[in-house]
TIVEX-410933 format. One line per 3 residues: number of its first residue (from 0); their letters; for each residue x, y, z of N, C-alpha, C, O, CB. Coordinates in nm, 4 decimals, always signed. Glycine has a CB too. Layout:
<nodes>
NUM> a> X/Y/Z/X/Y/Z/X/Y/Z/X/Y/Z/X/Y/Z | ...
</nodes>
This chain:
<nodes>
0> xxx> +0.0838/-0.1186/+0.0000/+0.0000/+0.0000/+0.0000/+0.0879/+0.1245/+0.0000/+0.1870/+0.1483/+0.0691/-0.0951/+0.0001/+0.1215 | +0.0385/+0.1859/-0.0780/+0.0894/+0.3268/-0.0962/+0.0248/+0.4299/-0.0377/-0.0897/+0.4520/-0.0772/+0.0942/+0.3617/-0.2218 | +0.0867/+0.5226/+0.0770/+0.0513/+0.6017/+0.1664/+0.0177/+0.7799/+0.1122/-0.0402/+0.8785/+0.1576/+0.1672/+0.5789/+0.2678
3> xxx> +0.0781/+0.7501/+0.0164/+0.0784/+0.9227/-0.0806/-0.0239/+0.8726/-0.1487/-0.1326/+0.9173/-0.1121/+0.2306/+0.9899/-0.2018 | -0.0283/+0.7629/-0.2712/-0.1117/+0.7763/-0.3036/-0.2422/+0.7490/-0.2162/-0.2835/+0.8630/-0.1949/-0.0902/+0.7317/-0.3927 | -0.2974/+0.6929/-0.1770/-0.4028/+0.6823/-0.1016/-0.4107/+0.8489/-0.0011/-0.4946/+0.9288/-0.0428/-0.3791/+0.5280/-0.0102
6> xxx> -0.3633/+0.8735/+0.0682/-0.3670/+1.0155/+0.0608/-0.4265/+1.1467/-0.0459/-0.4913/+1.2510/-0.0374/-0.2542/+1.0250/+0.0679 | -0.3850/+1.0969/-0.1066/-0.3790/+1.2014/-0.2839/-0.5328/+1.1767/-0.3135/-0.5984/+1.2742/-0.3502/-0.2489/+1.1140/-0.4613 | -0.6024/+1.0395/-0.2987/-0.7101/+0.9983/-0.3591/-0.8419/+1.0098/-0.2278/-0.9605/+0.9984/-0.2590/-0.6725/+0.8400/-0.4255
9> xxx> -0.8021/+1.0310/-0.0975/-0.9362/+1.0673/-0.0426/-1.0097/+1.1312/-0.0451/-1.1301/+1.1193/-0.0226/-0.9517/+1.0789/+0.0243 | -0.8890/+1.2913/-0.1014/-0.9792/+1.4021/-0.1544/-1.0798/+1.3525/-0.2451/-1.2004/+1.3452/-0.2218/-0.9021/+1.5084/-0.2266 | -1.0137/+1.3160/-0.3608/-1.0986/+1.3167/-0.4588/-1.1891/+1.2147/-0.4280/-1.2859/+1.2154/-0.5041/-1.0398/+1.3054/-0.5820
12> xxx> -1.1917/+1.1030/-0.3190/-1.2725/+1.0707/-0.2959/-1.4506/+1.1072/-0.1822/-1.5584/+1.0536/-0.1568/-1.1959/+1.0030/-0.2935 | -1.3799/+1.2195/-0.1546/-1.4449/+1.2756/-0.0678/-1.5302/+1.3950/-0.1586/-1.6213/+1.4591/-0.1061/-1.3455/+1.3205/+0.0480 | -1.4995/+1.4108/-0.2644/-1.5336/+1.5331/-0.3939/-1.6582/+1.4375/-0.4254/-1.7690/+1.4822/-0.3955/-1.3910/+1.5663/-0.5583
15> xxx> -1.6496/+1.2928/-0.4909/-1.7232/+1.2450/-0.5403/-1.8205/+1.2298/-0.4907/-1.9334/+1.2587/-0.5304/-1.6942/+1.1767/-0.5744 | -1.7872/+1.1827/-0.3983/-1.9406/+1.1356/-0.2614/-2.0198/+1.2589/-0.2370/-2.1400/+1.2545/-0.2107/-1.8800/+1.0835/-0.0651 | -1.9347/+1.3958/-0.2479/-2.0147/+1.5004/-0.2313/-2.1033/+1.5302/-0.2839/-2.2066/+1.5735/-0.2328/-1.9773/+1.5769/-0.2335
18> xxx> -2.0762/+1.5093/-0.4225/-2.1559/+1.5050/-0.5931/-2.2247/+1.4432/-0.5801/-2.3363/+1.4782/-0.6186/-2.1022/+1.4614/-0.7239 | -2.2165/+1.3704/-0.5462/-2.3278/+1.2244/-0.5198/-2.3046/+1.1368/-0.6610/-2.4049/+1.0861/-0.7112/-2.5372/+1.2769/-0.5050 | -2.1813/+1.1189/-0.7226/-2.1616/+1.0948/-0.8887/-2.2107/+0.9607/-0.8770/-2.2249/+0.8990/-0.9826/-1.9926/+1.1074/-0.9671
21> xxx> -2.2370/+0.9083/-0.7780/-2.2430/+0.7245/-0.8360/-2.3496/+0.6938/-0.7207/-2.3622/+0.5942/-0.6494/-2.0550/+0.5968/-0.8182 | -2.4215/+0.8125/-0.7266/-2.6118/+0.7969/-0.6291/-2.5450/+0.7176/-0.5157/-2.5789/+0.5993/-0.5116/-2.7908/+0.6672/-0.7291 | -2.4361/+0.7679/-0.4009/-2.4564/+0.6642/-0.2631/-2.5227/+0.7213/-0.2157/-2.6307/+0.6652/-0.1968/-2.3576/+0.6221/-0.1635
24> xxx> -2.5126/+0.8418/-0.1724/-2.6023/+0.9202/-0.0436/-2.7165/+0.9622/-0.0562/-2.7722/+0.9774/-0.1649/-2.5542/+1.0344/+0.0061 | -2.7752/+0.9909/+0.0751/-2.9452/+0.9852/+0.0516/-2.9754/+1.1083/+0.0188/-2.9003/+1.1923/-0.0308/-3.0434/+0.9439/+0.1790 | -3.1000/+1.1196/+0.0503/-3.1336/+1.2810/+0.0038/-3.1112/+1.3706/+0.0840/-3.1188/+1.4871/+0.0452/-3.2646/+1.3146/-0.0273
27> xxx> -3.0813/+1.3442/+0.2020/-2.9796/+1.4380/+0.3053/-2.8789/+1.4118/+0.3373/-2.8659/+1.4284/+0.4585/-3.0094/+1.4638/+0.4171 | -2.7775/+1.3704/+0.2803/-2.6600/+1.3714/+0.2251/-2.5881/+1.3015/+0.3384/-2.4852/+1.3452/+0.3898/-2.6103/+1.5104/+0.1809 | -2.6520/+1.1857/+0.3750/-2.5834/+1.0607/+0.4443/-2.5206/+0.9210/+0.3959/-2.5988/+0.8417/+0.3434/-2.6701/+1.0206/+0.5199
30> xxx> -2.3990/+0.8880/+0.4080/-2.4383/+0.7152/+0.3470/-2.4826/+0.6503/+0.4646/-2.4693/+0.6614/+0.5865/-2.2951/+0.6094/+0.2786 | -2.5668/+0.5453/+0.3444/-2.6462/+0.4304/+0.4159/-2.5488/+0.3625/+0.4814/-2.4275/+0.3627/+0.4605/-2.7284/+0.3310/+0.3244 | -2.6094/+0.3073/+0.5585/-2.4850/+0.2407/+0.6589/-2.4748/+0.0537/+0.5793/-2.4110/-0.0407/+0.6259/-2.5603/+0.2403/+0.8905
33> xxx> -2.5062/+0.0541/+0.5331/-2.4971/-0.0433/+0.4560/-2.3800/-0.0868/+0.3199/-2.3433/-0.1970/+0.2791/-2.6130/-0.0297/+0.4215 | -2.3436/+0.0582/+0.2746/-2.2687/+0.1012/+0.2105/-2.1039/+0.0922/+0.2431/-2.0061/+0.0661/+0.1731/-2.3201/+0.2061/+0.2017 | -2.1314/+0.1433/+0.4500/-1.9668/+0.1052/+0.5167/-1.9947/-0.0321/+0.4935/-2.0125/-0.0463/+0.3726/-1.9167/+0.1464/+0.7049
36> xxx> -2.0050/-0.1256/+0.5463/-2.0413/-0.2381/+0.4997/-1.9988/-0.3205/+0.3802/-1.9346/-0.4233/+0.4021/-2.1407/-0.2208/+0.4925 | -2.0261/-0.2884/+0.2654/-2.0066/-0.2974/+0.1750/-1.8407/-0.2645/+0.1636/-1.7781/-0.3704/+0.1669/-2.1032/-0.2343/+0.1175 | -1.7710/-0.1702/+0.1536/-1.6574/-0.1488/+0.1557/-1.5510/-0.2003/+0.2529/-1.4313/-0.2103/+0.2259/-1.6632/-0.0458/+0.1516
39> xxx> -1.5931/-0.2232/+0.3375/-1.5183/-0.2879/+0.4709/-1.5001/-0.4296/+0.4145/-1.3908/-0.4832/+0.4326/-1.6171/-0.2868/+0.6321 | -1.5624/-0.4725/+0.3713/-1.5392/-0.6032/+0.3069/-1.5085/-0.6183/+0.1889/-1.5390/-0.7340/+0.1599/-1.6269/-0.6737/+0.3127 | -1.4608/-0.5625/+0.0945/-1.4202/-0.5559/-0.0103/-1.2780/-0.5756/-0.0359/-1.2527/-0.6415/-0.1367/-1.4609/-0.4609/-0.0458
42> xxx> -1.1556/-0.5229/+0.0497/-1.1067/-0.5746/+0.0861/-1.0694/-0.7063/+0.1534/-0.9656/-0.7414/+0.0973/-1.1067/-0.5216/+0.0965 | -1.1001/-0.7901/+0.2392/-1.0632/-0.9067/+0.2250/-1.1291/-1.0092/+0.0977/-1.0695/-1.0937/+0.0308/-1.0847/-0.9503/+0.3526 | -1.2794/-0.9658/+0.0920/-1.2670/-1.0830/-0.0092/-1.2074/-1.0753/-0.1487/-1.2243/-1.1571/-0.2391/-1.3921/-1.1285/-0.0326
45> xxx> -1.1312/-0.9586/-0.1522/-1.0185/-0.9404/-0.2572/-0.8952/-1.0233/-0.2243/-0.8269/-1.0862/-0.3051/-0.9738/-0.7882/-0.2671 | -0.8749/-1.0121/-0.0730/-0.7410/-1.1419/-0.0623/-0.8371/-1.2603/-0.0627/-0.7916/-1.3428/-0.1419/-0.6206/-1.1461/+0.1091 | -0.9410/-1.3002/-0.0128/-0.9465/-1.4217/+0.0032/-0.9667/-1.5123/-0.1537/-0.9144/-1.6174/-0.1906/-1.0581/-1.4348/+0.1085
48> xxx> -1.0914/-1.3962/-0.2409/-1.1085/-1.4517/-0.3838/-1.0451/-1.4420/-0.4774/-1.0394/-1.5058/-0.5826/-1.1909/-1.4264/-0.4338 | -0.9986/-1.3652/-0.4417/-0.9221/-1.2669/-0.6382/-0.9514/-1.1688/-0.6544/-1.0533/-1.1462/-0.5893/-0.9659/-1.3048/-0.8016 | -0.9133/-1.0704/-0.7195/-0.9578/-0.9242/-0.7750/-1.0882/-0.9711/-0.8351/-1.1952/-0.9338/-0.7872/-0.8464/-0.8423/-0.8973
51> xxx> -1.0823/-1.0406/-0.9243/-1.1634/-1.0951/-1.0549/-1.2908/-1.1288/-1.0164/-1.3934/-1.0976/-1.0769/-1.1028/-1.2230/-1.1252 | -1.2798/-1.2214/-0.8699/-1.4006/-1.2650/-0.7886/-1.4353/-1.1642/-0.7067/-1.5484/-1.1926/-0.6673/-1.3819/-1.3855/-0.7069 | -1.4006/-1.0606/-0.6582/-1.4369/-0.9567/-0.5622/-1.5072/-0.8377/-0.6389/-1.6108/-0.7862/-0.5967/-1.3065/-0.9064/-0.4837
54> xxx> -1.4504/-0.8024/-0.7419/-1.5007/-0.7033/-0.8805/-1.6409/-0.7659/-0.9356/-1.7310/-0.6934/-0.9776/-1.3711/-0.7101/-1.0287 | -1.6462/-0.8502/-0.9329/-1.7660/-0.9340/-0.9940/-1.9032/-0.9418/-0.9338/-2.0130/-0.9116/-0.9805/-1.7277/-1.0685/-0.9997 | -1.8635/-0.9955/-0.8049/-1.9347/-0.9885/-0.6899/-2.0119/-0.8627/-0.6746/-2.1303/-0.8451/-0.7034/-1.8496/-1.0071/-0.5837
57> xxx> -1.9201/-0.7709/-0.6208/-1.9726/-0.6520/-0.6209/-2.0389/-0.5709/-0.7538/-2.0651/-0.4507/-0.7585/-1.8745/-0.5877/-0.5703 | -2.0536/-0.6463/-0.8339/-2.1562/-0.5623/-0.9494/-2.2654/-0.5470/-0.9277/-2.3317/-0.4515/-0.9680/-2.1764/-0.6094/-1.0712 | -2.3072/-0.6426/-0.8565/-2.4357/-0.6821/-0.8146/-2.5372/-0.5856/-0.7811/-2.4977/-0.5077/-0.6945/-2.4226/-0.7570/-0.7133
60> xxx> -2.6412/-0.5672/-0.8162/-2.7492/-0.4910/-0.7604/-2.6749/-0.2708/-0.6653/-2.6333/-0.1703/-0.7229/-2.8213/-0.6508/-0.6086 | -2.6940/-0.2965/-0.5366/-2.6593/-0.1535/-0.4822/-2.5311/-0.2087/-0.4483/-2.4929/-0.1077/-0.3891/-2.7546/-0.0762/-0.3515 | -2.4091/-0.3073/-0.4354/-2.2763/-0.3266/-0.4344/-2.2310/-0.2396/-0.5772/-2.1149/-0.1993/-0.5843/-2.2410/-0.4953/-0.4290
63> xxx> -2.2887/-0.2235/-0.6448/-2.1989/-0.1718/-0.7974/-2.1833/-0.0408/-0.7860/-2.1031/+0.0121/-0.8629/-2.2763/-0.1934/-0.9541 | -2.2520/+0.0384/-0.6931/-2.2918/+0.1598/-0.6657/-2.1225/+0.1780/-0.6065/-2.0551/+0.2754/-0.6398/-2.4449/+0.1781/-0.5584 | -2.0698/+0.0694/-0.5159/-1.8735/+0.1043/-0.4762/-1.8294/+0.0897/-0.5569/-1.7367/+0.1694/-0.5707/-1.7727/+0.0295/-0.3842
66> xxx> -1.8437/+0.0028/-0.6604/-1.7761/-0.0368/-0.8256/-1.7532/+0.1148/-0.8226/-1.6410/+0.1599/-0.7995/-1.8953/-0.1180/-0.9862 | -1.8611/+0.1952/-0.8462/-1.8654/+0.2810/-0.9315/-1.7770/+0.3698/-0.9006/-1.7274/+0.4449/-0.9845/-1.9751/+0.3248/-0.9503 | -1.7439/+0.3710/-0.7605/-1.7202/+0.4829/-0.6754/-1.5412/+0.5041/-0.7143/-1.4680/+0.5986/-0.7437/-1.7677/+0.4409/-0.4923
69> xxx> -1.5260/+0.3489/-0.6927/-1.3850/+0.3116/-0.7031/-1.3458/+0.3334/-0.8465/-1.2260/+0.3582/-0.8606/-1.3586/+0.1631/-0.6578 | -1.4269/+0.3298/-0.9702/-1.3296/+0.3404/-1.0726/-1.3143/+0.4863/-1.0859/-1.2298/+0.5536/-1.1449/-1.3688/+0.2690/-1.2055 | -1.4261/+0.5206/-1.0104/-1.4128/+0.6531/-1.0489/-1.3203/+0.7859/-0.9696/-1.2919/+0.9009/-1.0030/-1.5462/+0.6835/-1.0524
72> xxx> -1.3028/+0.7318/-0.8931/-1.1637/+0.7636/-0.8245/-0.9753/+0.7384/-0.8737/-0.8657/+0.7929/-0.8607/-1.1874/+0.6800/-0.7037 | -1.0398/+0.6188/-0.9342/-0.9103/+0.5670/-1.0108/-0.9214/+0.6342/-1.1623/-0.8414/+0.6035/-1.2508/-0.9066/+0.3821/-1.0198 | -0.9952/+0.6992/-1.1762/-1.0017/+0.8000/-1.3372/-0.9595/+0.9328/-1.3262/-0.8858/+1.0010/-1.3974/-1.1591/+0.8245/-1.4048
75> xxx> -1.0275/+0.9586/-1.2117/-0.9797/+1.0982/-1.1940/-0.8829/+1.1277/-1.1553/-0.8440/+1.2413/-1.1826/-1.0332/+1.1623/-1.1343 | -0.7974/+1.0385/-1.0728/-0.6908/+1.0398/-0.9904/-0.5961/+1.0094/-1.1625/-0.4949/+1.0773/-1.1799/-0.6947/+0.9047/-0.8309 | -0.6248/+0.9409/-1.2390/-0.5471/+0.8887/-1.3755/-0.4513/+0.7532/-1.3342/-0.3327/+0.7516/-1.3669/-0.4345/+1.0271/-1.4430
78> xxx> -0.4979/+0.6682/-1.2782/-0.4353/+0.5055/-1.2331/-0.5314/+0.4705/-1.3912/-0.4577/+0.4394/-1.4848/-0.5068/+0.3996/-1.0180 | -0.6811/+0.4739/-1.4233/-0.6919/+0.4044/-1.5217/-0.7271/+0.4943/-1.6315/-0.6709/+0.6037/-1.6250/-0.7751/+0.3032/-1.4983 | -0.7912/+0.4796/-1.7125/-0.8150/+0.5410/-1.8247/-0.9243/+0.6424/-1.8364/-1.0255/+0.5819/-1.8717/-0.8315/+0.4513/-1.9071
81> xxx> -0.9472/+0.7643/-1.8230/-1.0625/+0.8378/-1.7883/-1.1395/+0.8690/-1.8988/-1.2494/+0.9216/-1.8811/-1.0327/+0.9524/-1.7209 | -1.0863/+0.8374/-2.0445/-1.1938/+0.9057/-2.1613/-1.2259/+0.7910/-2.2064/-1.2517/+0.7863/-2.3267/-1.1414/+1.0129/-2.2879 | -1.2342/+0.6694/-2.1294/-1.3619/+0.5893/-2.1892/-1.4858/+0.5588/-2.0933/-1.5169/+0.5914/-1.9788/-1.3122/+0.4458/-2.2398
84> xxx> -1.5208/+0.5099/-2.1568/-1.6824/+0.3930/-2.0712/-1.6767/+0.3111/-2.0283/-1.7855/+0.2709/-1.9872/-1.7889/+0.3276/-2.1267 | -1.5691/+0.2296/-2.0037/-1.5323/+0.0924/-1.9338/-1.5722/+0.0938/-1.8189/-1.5660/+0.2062/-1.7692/-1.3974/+0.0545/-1.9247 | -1.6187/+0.0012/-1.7411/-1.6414/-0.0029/-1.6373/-1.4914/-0.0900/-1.5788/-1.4054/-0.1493/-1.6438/-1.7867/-0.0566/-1.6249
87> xxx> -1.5105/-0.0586/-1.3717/-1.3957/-0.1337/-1.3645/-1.3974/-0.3146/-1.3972/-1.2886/-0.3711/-1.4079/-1.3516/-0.1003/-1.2210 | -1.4766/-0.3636/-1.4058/-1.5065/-0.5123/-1.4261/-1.4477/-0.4800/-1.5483/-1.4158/-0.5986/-1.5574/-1.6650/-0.5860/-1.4169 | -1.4108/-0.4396/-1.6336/-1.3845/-0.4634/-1.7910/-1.2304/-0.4472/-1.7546/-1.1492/-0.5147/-1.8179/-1.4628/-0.3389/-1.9240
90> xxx> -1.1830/-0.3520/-1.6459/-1.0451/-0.3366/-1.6286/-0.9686/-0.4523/-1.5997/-0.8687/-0.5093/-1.6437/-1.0224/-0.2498/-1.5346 | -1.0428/-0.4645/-1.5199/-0.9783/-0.6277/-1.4192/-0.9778/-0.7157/-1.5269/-0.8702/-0.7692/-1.5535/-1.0960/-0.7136/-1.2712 | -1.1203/-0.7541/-1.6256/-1.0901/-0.8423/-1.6777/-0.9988/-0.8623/-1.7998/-0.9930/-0.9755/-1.8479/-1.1790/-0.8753/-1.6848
93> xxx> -0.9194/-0.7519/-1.8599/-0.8481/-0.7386/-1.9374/-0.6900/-0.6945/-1.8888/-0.5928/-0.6593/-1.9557/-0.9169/-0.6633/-2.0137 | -0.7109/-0.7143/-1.7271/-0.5838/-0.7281/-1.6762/-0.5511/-0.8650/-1.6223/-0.4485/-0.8848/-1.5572/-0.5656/-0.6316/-1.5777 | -0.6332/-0.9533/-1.6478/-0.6195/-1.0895/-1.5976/-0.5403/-1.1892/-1.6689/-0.4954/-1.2948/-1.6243/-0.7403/-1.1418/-1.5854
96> xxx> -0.5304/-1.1424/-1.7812/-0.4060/-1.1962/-1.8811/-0.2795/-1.2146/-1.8796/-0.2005/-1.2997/-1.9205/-0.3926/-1.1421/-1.9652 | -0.2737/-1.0421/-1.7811/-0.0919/-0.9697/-1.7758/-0.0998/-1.0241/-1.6064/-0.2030/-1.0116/-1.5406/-0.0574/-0.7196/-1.8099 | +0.0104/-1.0773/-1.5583/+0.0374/-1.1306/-1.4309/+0.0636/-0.9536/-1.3465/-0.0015/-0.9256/-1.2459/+0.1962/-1.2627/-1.4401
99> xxx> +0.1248/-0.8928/-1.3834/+0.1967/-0.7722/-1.3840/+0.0848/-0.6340/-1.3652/+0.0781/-0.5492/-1.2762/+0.2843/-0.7709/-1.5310 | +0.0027/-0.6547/-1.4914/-0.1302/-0.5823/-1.4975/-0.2294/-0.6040/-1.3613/-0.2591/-0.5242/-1.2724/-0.2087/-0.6385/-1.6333 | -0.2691/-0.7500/-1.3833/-0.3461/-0.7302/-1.2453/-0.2740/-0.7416/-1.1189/-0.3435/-0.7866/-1.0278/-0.4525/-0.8275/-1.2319
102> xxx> -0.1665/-0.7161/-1.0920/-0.0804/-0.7256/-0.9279/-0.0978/-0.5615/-0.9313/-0.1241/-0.5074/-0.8239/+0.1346/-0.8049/-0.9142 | -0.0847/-0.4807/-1.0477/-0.1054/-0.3462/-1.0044/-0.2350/-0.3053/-1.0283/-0.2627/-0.2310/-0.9342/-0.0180/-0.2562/-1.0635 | -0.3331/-0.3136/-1.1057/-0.4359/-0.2625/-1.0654/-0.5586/-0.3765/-0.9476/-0.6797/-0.3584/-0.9344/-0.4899/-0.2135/-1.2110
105> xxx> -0.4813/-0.4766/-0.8860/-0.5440/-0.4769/-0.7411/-0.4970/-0.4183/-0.6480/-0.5573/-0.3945/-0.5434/-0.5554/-0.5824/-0.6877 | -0.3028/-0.3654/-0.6920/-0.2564/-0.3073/-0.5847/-0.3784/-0.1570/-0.5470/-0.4343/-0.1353/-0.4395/-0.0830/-0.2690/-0.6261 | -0.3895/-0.0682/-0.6866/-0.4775/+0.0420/-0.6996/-0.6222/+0.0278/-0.6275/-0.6851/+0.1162/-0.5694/-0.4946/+0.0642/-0.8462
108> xxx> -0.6494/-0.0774/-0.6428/-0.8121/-0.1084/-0.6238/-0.8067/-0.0935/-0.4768/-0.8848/-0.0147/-0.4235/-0.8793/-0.2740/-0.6794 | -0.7015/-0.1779/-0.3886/-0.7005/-0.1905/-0.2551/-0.6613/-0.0751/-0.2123/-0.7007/-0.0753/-0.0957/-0.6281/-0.2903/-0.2060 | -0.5857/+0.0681/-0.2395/-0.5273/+0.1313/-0.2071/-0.7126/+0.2532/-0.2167/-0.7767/+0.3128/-0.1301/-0.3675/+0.1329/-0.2934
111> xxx> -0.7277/+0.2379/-0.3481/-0.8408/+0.3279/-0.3458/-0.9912/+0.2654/-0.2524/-1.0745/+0.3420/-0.2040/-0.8736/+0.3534/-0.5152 | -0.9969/+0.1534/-0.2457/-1.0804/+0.1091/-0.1506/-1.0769/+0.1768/+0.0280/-1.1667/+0.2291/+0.0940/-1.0461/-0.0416/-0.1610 | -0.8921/+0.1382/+0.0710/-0.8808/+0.2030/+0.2246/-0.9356/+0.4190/+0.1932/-0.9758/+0.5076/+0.2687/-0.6397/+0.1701/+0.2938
114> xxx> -0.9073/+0.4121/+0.0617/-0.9368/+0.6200/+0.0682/-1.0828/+0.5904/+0.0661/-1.1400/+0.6286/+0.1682/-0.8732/+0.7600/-0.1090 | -1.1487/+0.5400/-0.0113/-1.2745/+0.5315/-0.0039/-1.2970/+0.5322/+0.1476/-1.3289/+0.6419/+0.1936/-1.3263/+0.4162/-0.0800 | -1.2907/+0.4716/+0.1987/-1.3332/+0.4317/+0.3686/-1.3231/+0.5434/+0.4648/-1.4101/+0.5684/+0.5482/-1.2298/+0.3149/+0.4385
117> xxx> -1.2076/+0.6128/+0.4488/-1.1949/+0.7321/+0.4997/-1.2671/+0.8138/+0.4682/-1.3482/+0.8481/+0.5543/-1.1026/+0.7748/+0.4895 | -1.2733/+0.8887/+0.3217/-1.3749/+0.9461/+0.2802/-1.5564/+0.9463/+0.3703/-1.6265/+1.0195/+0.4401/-1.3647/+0.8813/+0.1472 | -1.5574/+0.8165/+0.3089/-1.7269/+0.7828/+0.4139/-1.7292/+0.8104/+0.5126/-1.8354/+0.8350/+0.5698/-1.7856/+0.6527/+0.4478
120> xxx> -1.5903/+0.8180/+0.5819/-1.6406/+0.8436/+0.7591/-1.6448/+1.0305/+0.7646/-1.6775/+1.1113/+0.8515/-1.4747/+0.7598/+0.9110 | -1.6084/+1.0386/+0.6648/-1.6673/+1.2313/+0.6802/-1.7530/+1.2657/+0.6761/-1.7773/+1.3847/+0.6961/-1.6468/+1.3312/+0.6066 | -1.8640/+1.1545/+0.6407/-2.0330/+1.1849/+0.5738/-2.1109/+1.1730/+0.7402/-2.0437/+1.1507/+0.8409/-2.1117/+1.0142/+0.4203
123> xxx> -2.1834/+1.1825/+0.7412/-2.3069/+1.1214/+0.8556/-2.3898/+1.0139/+0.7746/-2.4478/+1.0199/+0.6662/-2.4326/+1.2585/+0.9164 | -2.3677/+0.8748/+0.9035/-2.4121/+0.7548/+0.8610/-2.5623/+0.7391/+0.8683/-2.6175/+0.7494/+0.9778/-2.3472/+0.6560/+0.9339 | -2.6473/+0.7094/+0.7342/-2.8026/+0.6899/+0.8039/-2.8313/+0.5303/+0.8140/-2.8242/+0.4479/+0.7228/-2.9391/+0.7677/+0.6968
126> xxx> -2.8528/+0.5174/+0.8996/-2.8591/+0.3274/+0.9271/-3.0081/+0.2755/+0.8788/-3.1226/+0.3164/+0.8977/-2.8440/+0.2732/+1.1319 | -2.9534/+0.1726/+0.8119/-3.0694/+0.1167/+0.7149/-3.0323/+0.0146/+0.7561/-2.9219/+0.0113/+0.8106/-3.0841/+0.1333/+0.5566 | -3.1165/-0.1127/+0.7437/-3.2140/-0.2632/+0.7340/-3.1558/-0.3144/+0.5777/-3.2151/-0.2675/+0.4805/-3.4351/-0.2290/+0.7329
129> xxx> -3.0585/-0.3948/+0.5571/-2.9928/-0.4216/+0.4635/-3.0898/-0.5886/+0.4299/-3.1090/-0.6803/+0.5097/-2.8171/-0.4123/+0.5075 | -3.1249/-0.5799/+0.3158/-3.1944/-0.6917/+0.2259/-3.1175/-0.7795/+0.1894/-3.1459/-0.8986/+0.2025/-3.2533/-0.6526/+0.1087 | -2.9494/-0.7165/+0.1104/-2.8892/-0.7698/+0.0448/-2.7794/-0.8719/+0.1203/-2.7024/-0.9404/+0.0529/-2.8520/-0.6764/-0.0314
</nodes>
């Protein structure tokens, strides 16, 4: 883990969430507490599954909503490619080829995941009854 970068990227992770760019927060500008949740675990089951299996996973239904959060942190910050449409599932899976490719963009993913986390704890949490 990289301490500058992850540093460098809370801002901008803390910009996004403000925006509300990838619909987390409610209409009074809380995340669901369901959401820490969601991210707190994203991390390990990245060590335990794979990038490939953890990216996937999380597409799912309101999990894609951190997908979103995360590539989009990694665009703006410029780790991935910002003038296309790819989603990060398309990243991963076209880094799964290069041994090299995906050791660094899970290194990125995990690094922008711990800024993400920080970020959220600047918000006020609204606690919700999780379905998922």
């Amino acid at each position: 883990m990289n301490k500058k970068r992850i540093e460098k990227m809370i801002p901008v992770a803390m910009d996004i969430l403000s925006k509300n760019t990838c619909d987390i927060l409610t209409d009074d500008g809380k995340i669901p507490s369901n959401y820490s949740g969601y991210i707190d675990s994203y991390g390990p089951t990245i060590r335990q599954s794979g990038i490939l299996q953890a990216v996937t996973f999380n597409e799912k239904e309101k999990r894609k909503k951190i997908n979103c959060l995360l590539e989009v942190v990694l665009k703006e910050d410029g780790y991935i490619e910002n003038n296309s449409n790819k989603k990060l599932i398309n990243f991963v899976k076209e880094a799964s080829g290069n041994s090299e490719e995906k050791a660094r963009l899970q290194r990125l993913i995990l690094e922008a995941i711990t800024a993400c986390k920080h970020a959220m704890k600047t918000f006020p949490e609204h606690k919700v009854k999780d379905s998922n």
